[in-house]
C-alpha positions in Angstrom: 26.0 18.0 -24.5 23.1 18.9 -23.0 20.7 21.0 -25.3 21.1 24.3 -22.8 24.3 24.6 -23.5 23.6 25.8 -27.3 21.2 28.7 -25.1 22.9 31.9 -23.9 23.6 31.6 -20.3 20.8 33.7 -18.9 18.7 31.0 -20.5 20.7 28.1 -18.9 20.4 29.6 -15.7 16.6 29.7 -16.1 16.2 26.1 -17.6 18.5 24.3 -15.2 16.4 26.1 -12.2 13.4 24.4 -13.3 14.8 20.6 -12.1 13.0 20.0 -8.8 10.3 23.3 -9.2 6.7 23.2 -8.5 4.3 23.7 -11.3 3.7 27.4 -10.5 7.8 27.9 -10.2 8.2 26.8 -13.6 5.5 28.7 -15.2 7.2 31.6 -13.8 10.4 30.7 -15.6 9.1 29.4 -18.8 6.9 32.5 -19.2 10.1 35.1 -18.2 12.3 32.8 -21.1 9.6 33.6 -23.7 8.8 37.1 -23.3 11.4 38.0 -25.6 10.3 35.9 -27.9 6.3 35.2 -27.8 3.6 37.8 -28.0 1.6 35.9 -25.0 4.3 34.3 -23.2 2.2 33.6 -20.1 -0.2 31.5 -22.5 2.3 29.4 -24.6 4.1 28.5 -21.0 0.8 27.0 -19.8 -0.1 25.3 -22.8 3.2 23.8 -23.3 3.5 22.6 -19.6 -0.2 21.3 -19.7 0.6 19.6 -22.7 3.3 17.6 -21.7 1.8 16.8 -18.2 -0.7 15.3 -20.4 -3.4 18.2 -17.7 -5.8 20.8 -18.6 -4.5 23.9 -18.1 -7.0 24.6 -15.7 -5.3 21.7 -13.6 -2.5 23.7 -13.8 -3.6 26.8 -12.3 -5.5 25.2 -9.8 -2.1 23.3 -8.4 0.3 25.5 -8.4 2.4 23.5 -6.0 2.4 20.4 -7.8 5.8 19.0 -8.6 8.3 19.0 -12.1 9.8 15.5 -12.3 13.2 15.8 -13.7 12.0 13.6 -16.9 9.5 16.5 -17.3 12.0 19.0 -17.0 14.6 17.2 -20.0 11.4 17.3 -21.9 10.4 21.2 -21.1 14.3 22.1 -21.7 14.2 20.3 -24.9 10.9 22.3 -26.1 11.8 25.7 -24.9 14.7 25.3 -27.0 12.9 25.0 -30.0 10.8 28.0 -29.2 13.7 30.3 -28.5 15.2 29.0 -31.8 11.4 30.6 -33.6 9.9 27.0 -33.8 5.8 28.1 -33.6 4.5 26.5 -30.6 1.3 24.3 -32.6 4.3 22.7 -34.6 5.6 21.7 -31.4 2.6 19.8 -29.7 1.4 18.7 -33.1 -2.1 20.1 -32.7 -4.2 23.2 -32.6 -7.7 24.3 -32.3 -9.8 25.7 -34.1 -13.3 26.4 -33.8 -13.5 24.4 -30.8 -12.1 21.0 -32.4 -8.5 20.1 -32.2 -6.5 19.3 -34.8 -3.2 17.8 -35.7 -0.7 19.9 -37.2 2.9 19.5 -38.5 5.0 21.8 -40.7 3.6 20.8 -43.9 0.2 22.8 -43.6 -0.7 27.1 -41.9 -1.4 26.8 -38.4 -5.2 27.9 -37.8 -6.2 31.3 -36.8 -9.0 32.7 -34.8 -9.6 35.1 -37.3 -10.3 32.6 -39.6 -13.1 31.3 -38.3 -15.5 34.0 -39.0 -15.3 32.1 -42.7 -16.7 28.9 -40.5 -19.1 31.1 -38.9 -21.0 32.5 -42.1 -20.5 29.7 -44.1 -22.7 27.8 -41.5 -25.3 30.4 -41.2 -25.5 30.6 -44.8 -26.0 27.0 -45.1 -28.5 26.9 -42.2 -30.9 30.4 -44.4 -30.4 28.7 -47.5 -31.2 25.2 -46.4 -34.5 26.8 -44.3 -35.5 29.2 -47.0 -35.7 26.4 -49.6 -36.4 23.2 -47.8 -33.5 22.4 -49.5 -33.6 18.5 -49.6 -30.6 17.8 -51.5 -26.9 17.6 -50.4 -25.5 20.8 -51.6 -21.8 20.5 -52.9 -19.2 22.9 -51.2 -15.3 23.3 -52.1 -12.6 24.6 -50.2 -9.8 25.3 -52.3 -6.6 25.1 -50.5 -7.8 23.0 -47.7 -4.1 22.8 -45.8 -5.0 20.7 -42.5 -8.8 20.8 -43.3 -10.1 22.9 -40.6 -12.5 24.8 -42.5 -13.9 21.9 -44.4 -14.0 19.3 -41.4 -15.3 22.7 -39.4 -18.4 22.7 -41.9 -18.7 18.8 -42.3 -19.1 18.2 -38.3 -21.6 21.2 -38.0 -23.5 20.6 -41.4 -24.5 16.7 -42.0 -26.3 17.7 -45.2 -23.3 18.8 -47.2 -21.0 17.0 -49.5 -17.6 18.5 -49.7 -14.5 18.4 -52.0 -11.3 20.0 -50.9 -8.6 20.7 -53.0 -4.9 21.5 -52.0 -1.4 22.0 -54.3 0.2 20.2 -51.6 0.5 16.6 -51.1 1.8 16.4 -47.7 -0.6 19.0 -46.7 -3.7 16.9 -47.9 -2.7 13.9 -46.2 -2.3 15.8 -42.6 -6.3 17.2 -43.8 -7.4 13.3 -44.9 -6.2 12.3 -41.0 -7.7 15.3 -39.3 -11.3 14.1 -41.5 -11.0 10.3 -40.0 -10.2 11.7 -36.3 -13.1 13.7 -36.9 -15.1 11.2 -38.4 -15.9 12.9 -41.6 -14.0 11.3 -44.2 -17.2 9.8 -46.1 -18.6 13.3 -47.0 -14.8 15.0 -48.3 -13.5 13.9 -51.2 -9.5 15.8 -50.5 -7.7 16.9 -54.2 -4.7 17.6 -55.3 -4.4 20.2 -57.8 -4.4 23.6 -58.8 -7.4 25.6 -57.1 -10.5 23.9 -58.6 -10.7 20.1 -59.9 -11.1 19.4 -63.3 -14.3 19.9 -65.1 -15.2 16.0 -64.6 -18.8 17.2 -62.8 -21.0 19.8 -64.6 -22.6 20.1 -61.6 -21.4 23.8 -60.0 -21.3 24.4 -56.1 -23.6 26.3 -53.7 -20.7 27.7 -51.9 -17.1 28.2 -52.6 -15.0 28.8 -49.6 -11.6 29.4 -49.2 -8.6 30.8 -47.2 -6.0 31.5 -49.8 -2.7 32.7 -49.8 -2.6 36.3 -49.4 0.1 38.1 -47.9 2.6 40.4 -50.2 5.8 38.6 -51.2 7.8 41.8 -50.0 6.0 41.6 -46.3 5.8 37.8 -45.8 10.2 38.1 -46.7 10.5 40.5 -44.2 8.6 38.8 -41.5 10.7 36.2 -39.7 7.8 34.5 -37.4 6.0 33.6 -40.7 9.0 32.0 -42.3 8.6 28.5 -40.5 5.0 28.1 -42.2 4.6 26.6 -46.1 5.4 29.5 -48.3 2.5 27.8 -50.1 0.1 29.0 -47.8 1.2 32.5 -47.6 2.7 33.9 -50.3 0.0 36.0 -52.9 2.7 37.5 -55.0 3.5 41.4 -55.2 0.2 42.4 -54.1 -0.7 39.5 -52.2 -3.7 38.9 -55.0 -2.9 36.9 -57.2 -4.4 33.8 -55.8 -7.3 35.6 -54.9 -7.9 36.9 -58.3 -8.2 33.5 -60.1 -10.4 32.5 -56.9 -12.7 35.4 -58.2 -12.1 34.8 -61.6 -13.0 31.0 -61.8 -15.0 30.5 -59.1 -17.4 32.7 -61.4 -18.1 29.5 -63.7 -18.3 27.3 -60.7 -20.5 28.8 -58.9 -24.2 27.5 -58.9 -27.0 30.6 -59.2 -28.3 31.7 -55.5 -24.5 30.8 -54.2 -22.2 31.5 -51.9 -18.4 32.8 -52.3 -16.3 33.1 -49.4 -12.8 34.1 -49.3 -10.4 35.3 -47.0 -8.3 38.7 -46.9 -5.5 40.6 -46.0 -6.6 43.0 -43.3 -5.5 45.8 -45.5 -7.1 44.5 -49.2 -10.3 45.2 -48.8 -11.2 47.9 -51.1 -9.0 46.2 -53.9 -10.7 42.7 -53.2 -14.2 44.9 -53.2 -13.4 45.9 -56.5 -12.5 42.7 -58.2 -15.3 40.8 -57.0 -17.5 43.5 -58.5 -16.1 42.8 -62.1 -16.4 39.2 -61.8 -19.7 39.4 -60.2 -21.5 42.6 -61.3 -25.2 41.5 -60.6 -24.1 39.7 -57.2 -24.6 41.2 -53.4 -20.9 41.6 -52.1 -19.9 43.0 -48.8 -17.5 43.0 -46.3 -17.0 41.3 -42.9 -14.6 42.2 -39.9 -13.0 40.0 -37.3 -13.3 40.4 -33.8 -10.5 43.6 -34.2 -12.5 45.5 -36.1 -10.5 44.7 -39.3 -12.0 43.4 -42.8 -11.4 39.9 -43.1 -14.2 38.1 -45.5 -15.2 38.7 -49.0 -18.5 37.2 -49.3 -20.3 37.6 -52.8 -24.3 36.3 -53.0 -24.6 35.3 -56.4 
C-alpha cells in the first residue's frame, strides 16, 4: 500500500500530482500540503526538496523548470508524510544549523534555535574582553551543562581555540549525537562530553571562567499542552511547574563553581525574566546581572559577572 493512501485524499491528490512535475510545480504543491501544518511552509518545502536533490536551495530557485524523477517523488511522498503526521522537519534530514555550522540531529537531542544563539554570541565576546583585558595566557575552562547535540559547546570550541571545554548531559544517547557533531567539527580534543547530573563531580578544584547553559525551561502544564514540542526529549524541555527548577540549581551550584571575574550564562523562558532576575540576585548578590533580548525583542539570556 502505497504510503498516500494512509493521507486524506486532498493530500493524495496533491502527492500523486507531483510524479513527472518540474521543480517549481512541486514546490507549489509541497508548500500548499504544509500550510496547515508548518508555520513557514514555503521554507520547509524548499529545504526538504533541496535536501533530497542533494542542491542548494538557491539551485532551486534559480531552476524552476528542472525536472522531479519519479524515485524523487516516492522519496518526497514518503517525507511529506512524516511531516503531516507532526514529525519536525530537522529530525527528518538529520541535521540543522546553527550558528552557521551544520549539525546532525536525531530524536534523541532539542533541535537548535536561532534564539539560542545570542548565548553563542556573548559567550564569545566575553571570552574575546576577558582574554584582551588580561592577556589572559592560560586556557580558561568552560561547561555547558546539558550539552544535547553540542551546538553551543562545538559553537564556542570552533570560534575560541584557547578554551578547554567540558560538557555535561543526563542523556546518554544525547551525548553521543554531541561526541559525533565534536569529530565532524574537528573539536573533540578540547571537550571532554559527561554524563551526569548538571555539574561533574568535584574531582577538579579548579572552578570555571564561564558556565553556560541552555536548560530545560518550559512549564510542565504548557510544554503538555503543546503538541509541536511533544516529538522533542522531554529531557530537554520540561522545568517542572514553573519551568525553574532546573534553572534554580543552575543558579544555585553554579555559585561554587564559578571562578572570581566569571561568566554565567543561562537561557530563559521568554516570560521568566523577572523571576530569573530575582534568583540570580540571591545567589549572586555582589555580581553585575542583567538581561538580554533576542532578535524579537523578548528576554532571553541571564548573564551574571561575578
Amino acid at each position: 500500500m502505497k504510503l498516500s493512501a494512509c493521507l486524506p485524499a486532498g493530500w493524495r491528490m496533491r502527492l500523486d500530482n507531483l510524479a513527472g512535475q518540474t521543480v517549481g510545480e512541486t514546490l507549489v504543491e509541497l508548500t500548499a500540503s504544509l500550510e496547515t501544518s508548518s508555520e513557514t511552509p514555503e521554507l520547509d518545502a524548499q529545504v526538504l526538496t533541496a535536501f533530497l536533490m542533494e542542491k542548494p536551495r538557491s539551485w532551486l530557485l534559480a531552476h524552476p523548470d528542472a525536472n522531479i524523477n519519479a524515485n524523487l517523488h516516492i522519496t518526497l511522498e514518503k517525507s511529506l508524510s512524516r511531516l503531516l503526521a507532526g514529525e519536525p522537519l530537522p529530525y527528518i534530514l538529520g541535521h540543522w544549523e546553527f550558528f552557521g555550522m551544520d549539525f546532525l540531529l536525531t530524536p534523541d537531542v532539542l533541535i537548535p534555535r536561532p534564539e539560542t544563539e545570542i548565548i553563542v554570541e556573548h559567550a564569545i565576546a566575553w571570552l574575546d574582553e576577558r582574554m584582551h583585558r588580561e592577556n589572559e595566557k592560560r586556557e580558561l575552562r568552560v561547561i555547558d551543562v546539558g550539552t544535547g547535540s553540542g551546538c553551543i559547546a562545538i559553537a564556542l570550541a570552533v570560534h575560541h581555540p584557547s578554551i578547554s571545554i567540558t560538557a555535561t548531559d543526563l542523556s546518554h544517547a544525547a551525548l553521543e549525537v554531541a561526541r559525533s557533531n565534536s569529530a565532524k567539527h574537528h573539536v573533540s580534543d578540547r571537550i571532554d562530553f559527561t554524563e551526569g547530573d548538571l555539574f561533574p563531580d568535584r574531582g577538579s578544584a579548579d572552578p570555571y571562567a564561564l558556565i553556560i547553559s541552555n536548560p530545560p525551561y518550559i512549564p510542565s502544564s504548557i510544554l503538555k499542552d503543546n503538541p509541536s514540542l511533544c516529538r522533542e526529549p522531554a529531557l530537554a524541555l520540561d522545568g517542572g511547574p514553573d519551568g525553574l527548577v532546573t534553572s534554580r540549581r543552575i543558579l544555585k551550584e553554579g555559585s561554587s563553581r564559578i571562578s572570581r571575574g566569571g561568566a554565567l550564562m543561562i537561557e530563559i523562558e521568554s516570560s521568566s525574566g523577572a523571576a530569573m532576575l530575582a534568583l540570580a540576585g540571591e545567589a549572586y548578590p555582589q555580581a553585575r546581572i542583567q538581561l538580554h533580548q533576542d532578535l524579537a525583542g523578548h528576554d532571553r539570556l541571564l548573564e551574571i559577572l561575578t
